[in-house]
C-alpha positions as CSV (number, residue, x, y, z in Angstrom):
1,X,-49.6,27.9,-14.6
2,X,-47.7,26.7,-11.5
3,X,-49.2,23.2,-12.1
4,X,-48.1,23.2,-16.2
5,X,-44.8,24.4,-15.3
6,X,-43.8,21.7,-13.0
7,X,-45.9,19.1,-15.4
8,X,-43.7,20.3,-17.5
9,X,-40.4,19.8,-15.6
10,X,-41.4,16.4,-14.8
11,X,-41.4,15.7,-18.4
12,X,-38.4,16.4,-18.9
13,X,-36.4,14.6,-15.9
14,X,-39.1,11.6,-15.5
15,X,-37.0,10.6,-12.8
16,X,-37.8,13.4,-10.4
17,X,-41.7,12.4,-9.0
18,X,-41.9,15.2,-6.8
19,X,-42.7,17.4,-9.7
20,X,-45.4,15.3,-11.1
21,X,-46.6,15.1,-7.2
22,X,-46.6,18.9,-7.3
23,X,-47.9,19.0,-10.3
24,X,-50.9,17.6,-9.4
25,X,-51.0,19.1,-6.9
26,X,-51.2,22.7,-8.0
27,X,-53.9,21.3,-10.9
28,X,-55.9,19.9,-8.3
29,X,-56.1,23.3,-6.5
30,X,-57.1,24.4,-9.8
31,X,-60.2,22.7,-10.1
32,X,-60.9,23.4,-6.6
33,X,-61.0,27.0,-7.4
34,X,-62.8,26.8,-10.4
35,X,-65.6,24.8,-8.3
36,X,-65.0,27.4,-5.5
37,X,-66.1,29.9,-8.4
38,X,-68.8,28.3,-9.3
39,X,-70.7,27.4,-6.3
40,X,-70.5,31.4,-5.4
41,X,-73.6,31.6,-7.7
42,X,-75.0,28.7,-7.8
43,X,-78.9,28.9,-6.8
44,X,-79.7,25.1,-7.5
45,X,-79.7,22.7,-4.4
46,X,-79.3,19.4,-6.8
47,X,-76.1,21.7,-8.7
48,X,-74.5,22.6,-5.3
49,X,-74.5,19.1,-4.1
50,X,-72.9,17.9,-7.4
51,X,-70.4,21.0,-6.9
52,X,-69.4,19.7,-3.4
53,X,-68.9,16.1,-4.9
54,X,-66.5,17.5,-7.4
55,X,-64.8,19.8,-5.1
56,X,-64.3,16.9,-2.8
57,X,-62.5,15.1,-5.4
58,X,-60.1,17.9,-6.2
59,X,-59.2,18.1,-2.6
60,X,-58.8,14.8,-2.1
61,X,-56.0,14.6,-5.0
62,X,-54.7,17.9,-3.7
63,X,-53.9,16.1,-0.2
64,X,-52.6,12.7,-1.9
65,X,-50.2,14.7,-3.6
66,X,-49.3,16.5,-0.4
67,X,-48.5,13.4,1.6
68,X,-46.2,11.6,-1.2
69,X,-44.7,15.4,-2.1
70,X,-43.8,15.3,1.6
71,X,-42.4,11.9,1.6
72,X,-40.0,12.1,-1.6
73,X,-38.9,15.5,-1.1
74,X,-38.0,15.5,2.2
75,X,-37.0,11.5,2.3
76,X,-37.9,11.8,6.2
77,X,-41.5,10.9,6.2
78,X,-43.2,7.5,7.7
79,X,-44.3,5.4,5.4
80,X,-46.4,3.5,6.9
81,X,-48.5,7.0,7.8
82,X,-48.8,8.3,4.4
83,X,-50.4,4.6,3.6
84,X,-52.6,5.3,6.8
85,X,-54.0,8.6,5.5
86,X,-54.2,7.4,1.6
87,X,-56.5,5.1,2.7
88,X,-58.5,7.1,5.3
89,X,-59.3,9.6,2.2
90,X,-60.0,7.0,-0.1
91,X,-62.7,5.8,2.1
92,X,-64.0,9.5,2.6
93,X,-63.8,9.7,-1.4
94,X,-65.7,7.0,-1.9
95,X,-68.0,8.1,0.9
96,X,-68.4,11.1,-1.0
97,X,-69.3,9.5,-4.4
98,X,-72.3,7.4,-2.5
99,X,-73.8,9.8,-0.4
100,X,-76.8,11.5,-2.1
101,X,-75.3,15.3,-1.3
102,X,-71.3,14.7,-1.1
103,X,-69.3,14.0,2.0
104,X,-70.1,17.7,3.8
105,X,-73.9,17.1,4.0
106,X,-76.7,13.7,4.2
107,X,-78.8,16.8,2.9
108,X,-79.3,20.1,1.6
109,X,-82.2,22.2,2.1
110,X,-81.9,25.1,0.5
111,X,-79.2,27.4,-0.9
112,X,-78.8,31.1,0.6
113,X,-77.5,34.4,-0.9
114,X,-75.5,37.1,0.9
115,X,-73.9,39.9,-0.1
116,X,-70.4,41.6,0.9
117,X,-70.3,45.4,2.0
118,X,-69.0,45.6,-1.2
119,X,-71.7,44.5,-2.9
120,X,-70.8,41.2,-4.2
121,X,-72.8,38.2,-3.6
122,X,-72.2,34.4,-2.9
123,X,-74.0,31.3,-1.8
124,X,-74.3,28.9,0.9
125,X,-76.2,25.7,1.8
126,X,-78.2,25.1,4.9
127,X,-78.7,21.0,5.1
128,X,-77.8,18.2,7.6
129,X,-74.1,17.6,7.8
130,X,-73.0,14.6,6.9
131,X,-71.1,12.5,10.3
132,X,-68.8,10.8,7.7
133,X,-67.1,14.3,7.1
134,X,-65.2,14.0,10.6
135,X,-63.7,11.1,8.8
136,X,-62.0,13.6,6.5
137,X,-60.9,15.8,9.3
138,X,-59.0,12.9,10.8
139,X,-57.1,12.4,8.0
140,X,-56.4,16.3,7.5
141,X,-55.4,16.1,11.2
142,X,-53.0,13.0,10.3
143,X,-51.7,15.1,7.5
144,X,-51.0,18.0,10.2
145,X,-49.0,15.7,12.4
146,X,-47.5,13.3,9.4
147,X,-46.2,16.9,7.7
148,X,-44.3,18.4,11.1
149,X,-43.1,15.0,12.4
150,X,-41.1,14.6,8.8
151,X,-39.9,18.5,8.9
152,X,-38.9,18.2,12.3
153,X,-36.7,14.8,11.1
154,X,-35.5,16.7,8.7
155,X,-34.3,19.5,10.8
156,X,-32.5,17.1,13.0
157,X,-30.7,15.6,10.4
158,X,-29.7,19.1,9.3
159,X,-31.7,19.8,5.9
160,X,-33.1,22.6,7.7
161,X,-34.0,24.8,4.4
162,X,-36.4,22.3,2.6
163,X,-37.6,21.3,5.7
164,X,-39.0,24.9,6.6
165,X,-39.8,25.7,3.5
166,X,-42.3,22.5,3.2
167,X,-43.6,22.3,6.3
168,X,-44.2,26.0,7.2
169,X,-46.1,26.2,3.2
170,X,-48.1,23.2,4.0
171,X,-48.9,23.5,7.5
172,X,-50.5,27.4,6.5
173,X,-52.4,25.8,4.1
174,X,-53.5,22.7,6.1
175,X,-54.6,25.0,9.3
176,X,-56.0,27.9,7.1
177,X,-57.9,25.7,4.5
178,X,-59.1,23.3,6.7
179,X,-60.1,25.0,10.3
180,X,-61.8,27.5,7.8
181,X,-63.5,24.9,6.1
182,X,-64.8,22.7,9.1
183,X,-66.5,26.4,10.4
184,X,-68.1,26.8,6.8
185,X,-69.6,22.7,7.1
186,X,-70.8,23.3,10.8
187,X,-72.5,26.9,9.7
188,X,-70.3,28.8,12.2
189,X,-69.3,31.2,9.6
190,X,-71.2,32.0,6.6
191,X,-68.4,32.5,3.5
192,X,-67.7,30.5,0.7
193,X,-65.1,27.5,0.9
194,X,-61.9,29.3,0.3
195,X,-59.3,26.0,0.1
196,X,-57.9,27.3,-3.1
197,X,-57.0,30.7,-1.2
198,X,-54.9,28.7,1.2
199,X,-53.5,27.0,-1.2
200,X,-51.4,30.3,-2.1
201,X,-49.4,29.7,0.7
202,X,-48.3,26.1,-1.5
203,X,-47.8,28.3,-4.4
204,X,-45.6,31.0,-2.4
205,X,-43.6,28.4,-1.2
206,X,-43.4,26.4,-4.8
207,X,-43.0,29.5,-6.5
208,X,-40.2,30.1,-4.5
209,X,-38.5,27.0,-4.8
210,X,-38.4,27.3,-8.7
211,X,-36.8,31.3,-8.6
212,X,-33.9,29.9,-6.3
213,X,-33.2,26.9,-8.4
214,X,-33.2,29.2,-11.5
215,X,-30.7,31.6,-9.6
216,X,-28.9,28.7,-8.8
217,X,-28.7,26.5,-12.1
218,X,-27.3,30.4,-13.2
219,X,-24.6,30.3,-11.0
220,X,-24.0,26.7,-11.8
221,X,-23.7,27.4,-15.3
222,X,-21.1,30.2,-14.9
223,X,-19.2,28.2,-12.9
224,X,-19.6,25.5,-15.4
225,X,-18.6,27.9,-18.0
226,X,-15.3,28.7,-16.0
227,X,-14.7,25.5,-15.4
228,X,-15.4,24.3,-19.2
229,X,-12.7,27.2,-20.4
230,X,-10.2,25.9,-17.9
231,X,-10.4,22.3,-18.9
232,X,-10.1,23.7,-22.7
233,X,-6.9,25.5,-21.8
234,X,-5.6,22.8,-19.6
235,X,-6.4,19.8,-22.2
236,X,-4.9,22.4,-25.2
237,X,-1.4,23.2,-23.8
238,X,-0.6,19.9,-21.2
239,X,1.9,18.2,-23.3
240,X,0.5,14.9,-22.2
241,X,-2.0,13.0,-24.9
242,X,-5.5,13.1,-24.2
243,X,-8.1,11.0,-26.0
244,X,-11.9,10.2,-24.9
245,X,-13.6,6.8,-26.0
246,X,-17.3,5.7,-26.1
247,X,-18.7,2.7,-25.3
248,X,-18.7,1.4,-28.5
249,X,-14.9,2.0,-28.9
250,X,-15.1,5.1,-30.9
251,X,-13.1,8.1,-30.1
252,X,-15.1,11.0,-29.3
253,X,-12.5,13.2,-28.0
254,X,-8.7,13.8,-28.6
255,X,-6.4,17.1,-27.5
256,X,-3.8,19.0,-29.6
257,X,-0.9,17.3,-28.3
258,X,-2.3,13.7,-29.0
259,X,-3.1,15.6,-32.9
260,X,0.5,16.2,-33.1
261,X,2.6,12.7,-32.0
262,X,0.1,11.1,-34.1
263,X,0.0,13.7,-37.2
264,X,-3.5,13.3,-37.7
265,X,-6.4,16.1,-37.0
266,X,-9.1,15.8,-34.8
267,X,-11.1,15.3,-37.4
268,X,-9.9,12.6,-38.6
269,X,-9.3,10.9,-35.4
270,X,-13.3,11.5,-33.6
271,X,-15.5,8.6,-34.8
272,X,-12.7,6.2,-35.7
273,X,-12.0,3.2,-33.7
274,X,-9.5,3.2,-31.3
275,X,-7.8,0.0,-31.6
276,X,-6.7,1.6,-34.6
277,X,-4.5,4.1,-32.9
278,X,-2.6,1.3,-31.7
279,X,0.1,-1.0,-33.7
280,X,-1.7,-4.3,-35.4
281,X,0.3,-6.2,-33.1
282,X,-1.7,-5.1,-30.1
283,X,-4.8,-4.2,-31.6
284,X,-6.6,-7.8,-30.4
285,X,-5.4,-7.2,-27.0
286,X,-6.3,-4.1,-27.1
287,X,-10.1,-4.8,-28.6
288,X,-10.2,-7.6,-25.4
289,X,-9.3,-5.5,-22.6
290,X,-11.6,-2.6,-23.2
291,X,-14.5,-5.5,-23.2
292,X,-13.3,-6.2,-19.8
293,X,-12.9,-2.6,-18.6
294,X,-16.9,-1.9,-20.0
295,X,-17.6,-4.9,-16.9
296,X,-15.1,-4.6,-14.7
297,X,-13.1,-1.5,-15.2
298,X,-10.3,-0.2,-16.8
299,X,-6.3,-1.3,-15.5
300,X,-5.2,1.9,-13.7
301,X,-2.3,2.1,-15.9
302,X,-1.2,0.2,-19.3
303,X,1.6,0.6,-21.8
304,X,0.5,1.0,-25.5
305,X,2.1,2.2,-29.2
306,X,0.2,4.3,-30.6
307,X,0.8,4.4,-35.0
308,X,1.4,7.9,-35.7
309,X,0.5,8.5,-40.1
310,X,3.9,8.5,-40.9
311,X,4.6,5.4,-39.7
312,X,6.3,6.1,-36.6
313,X,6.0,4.4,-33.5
314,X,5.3,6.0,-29.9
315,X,5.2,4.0,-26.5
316,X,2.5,5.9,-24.5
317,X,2.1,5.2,-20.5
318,X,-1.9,5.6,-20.1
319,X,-3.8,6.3,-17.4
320,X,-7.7,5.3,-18.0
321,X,-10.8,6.0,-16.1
322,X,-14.3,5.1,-17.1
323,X,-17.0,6.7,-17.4
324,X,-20.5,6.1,-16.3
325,X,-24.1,7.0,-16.9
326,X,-26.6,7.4,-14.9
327,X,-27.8,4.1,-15.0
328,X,-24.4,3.3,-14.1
329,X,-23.6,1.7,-17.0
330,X,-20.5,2.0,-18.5
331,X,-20.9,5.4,-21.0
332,X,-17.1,5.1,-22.4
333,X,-13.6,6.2,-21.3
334,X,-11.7,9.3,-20.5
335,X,-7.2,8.3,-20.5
336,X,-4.3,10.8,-20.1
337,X,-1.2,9.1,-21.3
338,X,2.6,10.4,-21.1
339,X,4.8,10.0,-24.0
340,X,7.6,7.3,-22.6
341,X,9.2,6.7,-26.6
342,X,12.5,8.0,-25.2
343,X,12.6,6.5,-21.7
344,X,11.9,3.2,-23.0
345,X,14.9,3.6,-25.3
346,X,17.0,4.9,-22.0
347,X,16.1,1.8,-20.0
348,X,16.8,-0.6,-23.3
349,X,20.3,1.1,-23.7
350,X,20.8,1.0,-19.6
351,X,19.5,-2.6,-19.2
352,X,22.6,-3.3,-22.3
353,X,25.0,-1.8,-20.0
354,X,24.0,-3.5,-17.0
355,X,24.3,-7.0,-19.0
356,X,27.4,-5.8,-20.4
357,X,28.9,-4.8,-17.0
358,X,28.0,-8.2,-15.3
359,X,29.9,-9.7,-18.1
360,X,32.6,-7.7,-17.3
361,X,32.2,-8.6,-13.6
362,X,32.2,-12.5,-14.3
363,X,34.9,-12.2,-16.7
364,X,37.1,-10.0,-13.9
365,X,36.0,-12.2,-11.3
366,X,36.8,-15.2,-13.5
367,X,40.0,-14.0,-14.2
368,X,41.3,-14.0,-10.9
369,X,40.2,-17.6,-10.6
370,X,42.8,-18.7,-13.3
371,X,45.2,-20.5,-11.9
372,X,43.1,-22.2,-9.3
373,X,41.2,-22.8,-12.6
374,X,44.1,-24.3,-14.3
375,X,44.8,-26.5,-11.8
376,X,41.3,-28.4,-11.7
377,X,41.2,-29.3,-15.0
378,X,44.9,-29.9,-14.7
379,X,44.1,-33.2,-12.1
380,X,41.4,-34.9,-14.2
381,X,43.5,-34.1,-17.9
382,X,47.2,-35.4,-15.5
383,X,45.5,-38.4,-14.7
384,X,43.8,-38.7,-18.2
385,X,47.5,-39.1,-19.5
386,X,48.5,-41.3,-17.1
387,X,45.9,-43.8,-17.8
388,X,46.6,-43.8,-20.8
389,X,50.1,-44.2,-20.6
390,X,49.1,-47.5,-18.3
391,X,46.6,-49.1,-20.7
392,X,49.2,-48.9,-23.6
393,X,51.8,-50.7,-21.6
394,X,49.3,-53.2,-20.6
395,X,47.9,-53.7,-23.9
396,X,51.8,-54.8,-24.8
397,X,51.5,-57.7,-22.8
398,X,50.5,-61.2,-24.3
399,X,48.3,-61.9,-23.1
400,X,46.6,-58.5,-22.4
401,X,44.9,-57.9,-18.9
402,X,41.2,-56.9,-20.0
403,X,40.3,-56.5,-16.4
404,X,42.9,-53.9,-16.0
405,X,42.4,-51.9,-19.3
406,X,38.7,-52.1,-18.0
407,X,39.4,-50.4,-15.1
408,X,41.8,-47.6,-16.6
409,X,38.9,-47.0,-19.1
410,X,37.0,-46.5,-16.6
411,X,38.8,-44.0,-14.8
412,X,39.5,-42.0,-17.9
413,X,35.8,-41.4,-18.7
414,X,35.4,-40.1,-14.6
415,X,37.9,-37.8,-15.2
416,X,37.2,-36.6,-18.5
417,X,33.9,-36.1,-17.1
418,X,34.8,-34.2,-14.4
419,X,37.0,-32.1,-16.9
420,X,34.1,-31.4,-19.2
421,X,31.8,-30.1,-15.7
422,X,35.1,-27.8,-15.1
423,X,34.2,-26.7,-18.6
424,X,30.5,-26.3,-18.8
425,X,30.6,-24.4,-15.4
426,X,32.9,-21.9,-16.7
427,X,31.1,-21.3,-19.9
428,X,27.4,-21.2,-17.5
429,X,29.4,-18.9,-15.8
430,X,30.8,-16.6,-18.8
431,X,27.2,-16.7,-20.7
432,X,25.3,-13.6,-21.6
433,X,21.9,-13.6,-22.2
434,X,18.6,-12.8,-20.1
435,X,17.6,-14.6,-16.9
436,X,16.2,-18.2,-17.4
437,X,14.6,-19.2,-14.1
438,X,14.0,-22.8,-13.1
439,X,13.4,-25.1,-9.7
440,X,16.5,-25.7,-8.2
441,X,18.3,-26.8,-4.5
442,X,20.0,-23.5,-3.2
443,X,22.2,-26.2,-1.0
444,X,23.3,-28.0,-4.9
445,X,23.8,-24.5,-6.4
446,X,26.1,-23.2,-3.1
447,X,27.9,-26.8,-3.2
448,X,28.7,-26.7,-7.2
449,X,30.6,-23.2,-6.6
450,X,32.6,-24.5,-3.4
451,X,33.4,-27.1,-6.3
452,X,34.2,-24.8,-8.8
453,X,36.6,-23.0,-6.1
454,X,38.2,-25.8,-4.2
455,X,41.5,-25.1,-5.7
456,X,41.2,-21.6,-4.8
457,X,39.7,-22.5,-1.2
458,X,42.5,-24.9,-0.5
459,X,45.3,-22.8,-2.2
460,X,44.1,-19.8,0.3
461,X,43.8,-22.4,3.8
462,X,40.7,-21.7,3.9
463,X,38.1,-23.5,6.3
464,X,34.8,-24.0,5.1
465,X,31.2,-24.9,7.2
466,X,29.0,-25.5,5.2
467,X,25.6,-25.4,7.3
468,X,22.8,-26.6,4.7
469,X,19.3,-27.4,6.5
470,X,18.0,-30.6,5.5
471,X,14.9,-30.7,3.5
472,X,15.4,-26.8,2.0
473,X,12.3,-26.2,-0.4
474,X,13.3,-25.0,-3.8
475,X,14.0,-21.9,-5.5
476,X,12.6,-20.3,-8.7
477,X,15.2,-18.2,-10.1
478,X,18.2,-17.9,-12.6
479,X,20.2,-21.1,-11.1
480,X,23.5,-19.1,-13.7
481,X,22.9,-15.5,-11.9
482,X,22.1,-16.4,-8.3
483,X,25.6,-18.9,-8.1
484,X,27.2,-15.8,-9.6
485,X,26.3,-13.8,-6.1
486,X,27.6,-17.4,-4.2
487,X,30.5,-17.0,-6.0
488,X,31.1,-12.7,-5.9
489,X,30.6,-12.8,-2.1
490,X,33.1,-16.4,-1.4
491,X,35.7,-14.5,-3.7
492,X,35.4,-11.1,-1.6
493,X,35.3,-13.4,1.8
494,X,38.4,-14.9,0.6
495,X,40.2,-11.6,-0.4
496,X,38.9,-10.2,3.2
497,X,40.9,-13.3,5.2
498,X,44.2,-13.2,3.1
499,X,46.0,-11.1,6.0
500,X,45.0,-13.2,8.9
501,X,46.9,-16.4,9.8
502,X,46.4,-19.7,7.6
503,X,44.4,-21.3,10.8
504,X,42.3,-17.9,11.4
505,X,41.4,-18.3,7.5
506,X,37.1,-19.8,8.5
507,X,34.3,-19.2,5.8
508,X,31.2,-20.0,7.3
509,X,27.6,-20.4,5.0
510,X,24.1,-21.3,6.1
511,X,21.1,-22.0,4.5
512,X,18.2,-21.5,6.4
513,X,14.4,-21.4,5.9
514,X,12.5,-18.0,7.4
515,X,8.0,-18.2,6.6
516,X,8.4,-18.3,3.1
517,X,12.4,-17.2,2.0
518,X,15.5,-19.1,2.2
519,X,18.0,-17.1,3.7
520,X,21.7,-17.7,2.6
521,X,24.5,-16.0,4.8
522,X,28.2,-15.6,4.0
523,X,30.3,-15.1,6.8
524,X,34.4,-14.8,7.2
525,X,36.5,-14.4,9.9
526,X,38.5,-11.3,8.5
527,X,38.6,-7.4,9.8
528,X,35.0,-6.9,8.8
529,X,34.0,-3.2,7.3
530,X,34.5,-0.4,8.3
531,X,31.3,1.7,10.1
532,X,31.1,4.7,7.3
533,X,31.4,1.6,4.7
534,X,28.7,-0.2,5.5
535,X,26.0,2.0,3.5
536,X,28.2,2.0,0.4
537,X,28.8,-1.6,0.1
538,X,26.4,-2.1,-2.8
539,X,26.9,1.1,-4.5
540,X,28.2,1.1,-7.9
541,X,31.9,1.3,-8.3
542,X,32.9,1.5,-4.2
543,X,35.4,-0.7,-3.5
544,X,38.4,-0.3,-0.7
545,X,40.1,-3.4,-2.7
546,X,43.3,-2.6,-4.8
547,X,42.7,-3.4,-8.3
548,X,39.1,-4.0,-8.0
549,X,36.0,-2.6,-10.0
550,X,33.8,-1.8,-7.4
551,X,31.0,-3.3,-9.5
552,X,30.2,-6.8,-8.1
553,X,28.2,-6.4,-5.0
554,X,26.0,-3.6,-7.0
555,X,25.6,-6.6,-9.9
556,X,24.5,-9.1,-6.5
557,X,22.2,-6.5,-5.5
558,X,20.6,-6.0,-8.7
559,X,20.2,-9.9,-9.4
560,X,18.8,-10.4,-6.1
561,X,16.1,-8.1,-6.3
562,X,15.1,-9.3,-9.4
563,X,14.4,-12.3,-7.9
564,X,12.1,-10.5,-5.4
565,X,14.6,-11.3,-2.7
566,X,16.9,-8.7,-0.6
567,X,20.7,-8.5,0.4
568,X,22.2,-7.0,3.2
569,X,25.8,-6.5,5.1
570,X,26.8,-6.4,8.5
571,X,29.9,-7.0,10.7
572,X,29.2,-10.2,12.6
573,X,29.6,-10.3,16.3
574,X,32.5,-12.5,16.6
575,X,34.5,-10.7,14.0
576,X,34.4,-10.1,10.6
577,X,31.5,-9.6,7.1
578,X,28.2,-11.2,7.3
579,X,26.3,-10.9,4.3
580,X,23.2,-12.5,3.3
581,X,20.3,-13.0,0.8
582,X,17.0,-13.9,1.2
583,X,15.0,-15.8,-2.2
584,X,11.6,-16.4,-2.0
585,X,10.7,-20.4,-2.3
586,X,9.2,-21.5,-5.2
587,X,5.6,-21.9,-4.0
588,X,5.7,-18.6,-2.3
């Protein structure tokens, strides 16, 4: 029963050879006792030879099963001495097989009878003992050792239960079964063989094993049960969307909330592809990237709109795992994804008022700029006039001077070219739109705004350095937004030196190259800020300026770091702001 029981266990998780292994072995034992049975009235010498063969055999596979028990369940075994005993009992096997009256006796003589004080009666052979037999005691002797050397390992490694439990079961049987055995060959003792009765000790220990795995797959399944009821009444009232996908891309699982942003059932939903959750706009991408996740794993987290059956349409942030079989391939998925519909609209409506308040800030900033404005364009359209004025007067000469009028052509398409770059700037500068980023020279970009604000810089007396380093790798940003920073932090270093003497009035700005950023720094020679200022420069609407907005340095702050770059403020040591900002280069 023992032996059909794990047979049957076996069958049923192929992967676990230890129960075939005892298996076999409790069968073997099984037709060692049926042969132990037998030969207790058996009066034929020729029949009790045959017997012995046969019982050989069924010890032999009861010991083979042993060893390889010993080395899968307890994983601590040598190898190479389970391969040294298989093939010592193979040899006594086959031994046995060849030998005219089995491995225990050359010959047999006669078979005895005795009787119990009970009564009962049994036989026994008196013969010549075969030498070959010590050959099997070896390897039970090997067994002996090979068993306590791989329960001792065991213990050490600190699997103490299995390693008792095996050992102790099969070192009983190995010392009562076989020292009993070797007394019954050498006619110390006169009893029948009695293997299969130390075999119980196998069959305690077995026995065993199976009641405390059934105790414990009991409490296993309670706790499973628990669990189960708690992942039920998690999944039915978290108000976050749930959905479980096989491998073929089938939904196999979805949770009440997911039921009700999508307004169909469950049943509705299990069976049907996923990608048709998802807007037909996505759906390809969608079918691609869970190919890839069956190879290589899901993303860790993806944004998705899901198609409810009215029509509506829900941005869900999803969170994806997969799920694996035994095998370890890829069994499906298991994602959790949070309902972002309304923060998505928050950020599109916050992202408009951020575009719409740097507007404002270049229009304000712009503003301020007007007369200095005025002025540039006024130079190139003054001296437009004025050529023009000249090349009439010399085109009433006779004859005409072409060379002249070429010249004062000349002159009026520089400065109506310069007019039209007063122009374009202004309009770059005044454009709304998103960020369009391209290669460009930070040291052009820096030199077009000291350009744009030379009538302001000289209107002011201010003194500009300009330190550019040579040979300054390029940028890969918004050329527009990052010369609106230039710009916001010269116009605040101007307003910051308007109190100080005309020759105090120095703006300093460096370029500079640190690893892999360029770092541009603003410096004036003004008051500088005050201590409990500094950590509220960039805030949002702190200013100390009368009339200003408060909003500029926030706006540089945001550009900046959407450039992957940073920007910070500090009072420089010789007087005065220092403010800088560090861009990655384009190849970083």
């Amino acid at each position: 029963m023992l032996g059909l029981l794990h047979l049957l266990l076996w069958w049923k998780d192929r992967g676990k050879q230890a129960y075939m292994l005892s298996a076999l072995m409790a069968l073997g034992a099984t037709g060692n006792a049926i042969t132990e049975l037998i030969l207790f009235n058996t009066q034929s010498v020729a029949t009790y030879a045959s017997l012995l063969q046969w019982g050989v055999l069924f010890v032999y596979i009861i010991l083979m099963s042993i060893v390889w028990f010993v080395y899968l369940q307890l994983g601590t075994a040598r190898r190479w001495l389970a391969g040294a005993i298989s093939l010592v009992w193979t040899i006594a096997l086959l031994i046995n097989f060849v030998s005219p009256s089995s491995l225990i006796y050359l010959h047999i003589d006669s078979v005895i009878h005795h009787e119990t004080f009970l009564g009962a009666s049994f036989s026994v052979a008196l013969g010549t003992p075969n030498p070959w037999n010590e050959l099997a005691n070896f390897g039970v002797l090997l067994i002996l050792v090979y068993t306590v050397d791989a329960a001792l390992r065991s213990w050490r490694q600190g699997v103490k239960g299995p390693a008792v439990l095996v050992g102790a079961s099969i070192v009983t049987f190995l010392l009562f079964g076989g020292i009993h055995s070797i007394l019954v060959d050498h006619g110390v003792i006169a009893t029948p063989y009695m293997v299969s009765f130390a075999f119980l000790a196998i069959v305690a220990a077995l026995s065993y094993e199976l009641v405390s795995n059934a105790v414990r797959v009991r409490h296993y399944a309670q706790q499973l049960a628990l669990g189960e009821e708690r992942w039920q009444a998690f999944l039915a009232n978290i108000e976050l969307a749930v959905v479980g996908i096989d491998a073929a891309g089938n939904v196999n699982f979805v949770n009440p909330f997911l039921e009700r942003i999508t307004g169909y059932t469950s049943a509705k939903l299990i069976g049907r592809p996923a990608r048709e959750l998802v807007v037909p706009a996505e759906r390809q991408e969608f079918a691609s990237r869970m190919q890839a996740a069956l190879q290589t794993g899901p993303r860790l987290r993806s944004e998705w709109t899901l198609l409810s059956a009215t029509g509506e349409q829900r941005r869900l942030l999803w969170s994806t795992v997969r799920i694996d079989k035994p095998d370890r391939s890829a069994a499906g998925f298991f994602s959790i994804g949070e309902d972002i519909t309304e923060l998505a609209k928050t950020q599109e409506a916050l992202h408009n008022t951020q575009n719409e308040m740097e507007h404002l800030a270049r229009a304000n900033m712009l503003g301020e700029l007007t007369s200095a404005l005025a002025h540039e364009l006024n130079q190139p359209l003054a001296a437009i006039l004025s050529n023009a004025q000249a090349a009439r007067r010399f085109m009433a000469h006779d004859p005409p001077d072409m060379e002249e009028l070429h010249e004062i052509i000349e002159d009026i398409i520089r400065d109506d070219k310069r007019a039209g770059q007063v122009i374009r700037s202004l309009r770059d500068m005044l454009r709304k739109g998103e960020i369009e980023r391209e290669q460009f020279s930070l040291n052009e970009a820096i030199a077009e705004v000291l350009q744009l604000l030379k009538a302001e810089l000289e209107g002011q007396h201010v003194l500009v350095d300009f330190e550019a380093q040579a040979s300054l790798p390029p940028v890969l940003a918004g050329r527009v937004e990052i010369q609106q920073v230039i710009m916001n932090l010269v116009v605040n270093a101007i307003h910051a030196m308007r109190e100080l003497p005309a020759e105090r009035r120095h703006l300093r700005i460096r370029t500079q190259v640190l690893e892999d950023e360029i770092v541009t720094t603003i410096q004036d020679s003004g008051h500088g800020i005050k201590k409990n200022d500094l950590p509220h420069v960039f805030d949002a609407f702190f200013t100390r300026r009368s009339g200003g907005l408060g909003i500029g340095l926030a706006i540089c702050r945001r550009i900046i770091a959407a450039h992957g770059g940073e920007i910070r403020v500090a009072n420089a040591r010789g007087g005065g702001a220092e403010l800088s900002f560090s861009l990655p280069t384009s190849a970083a």
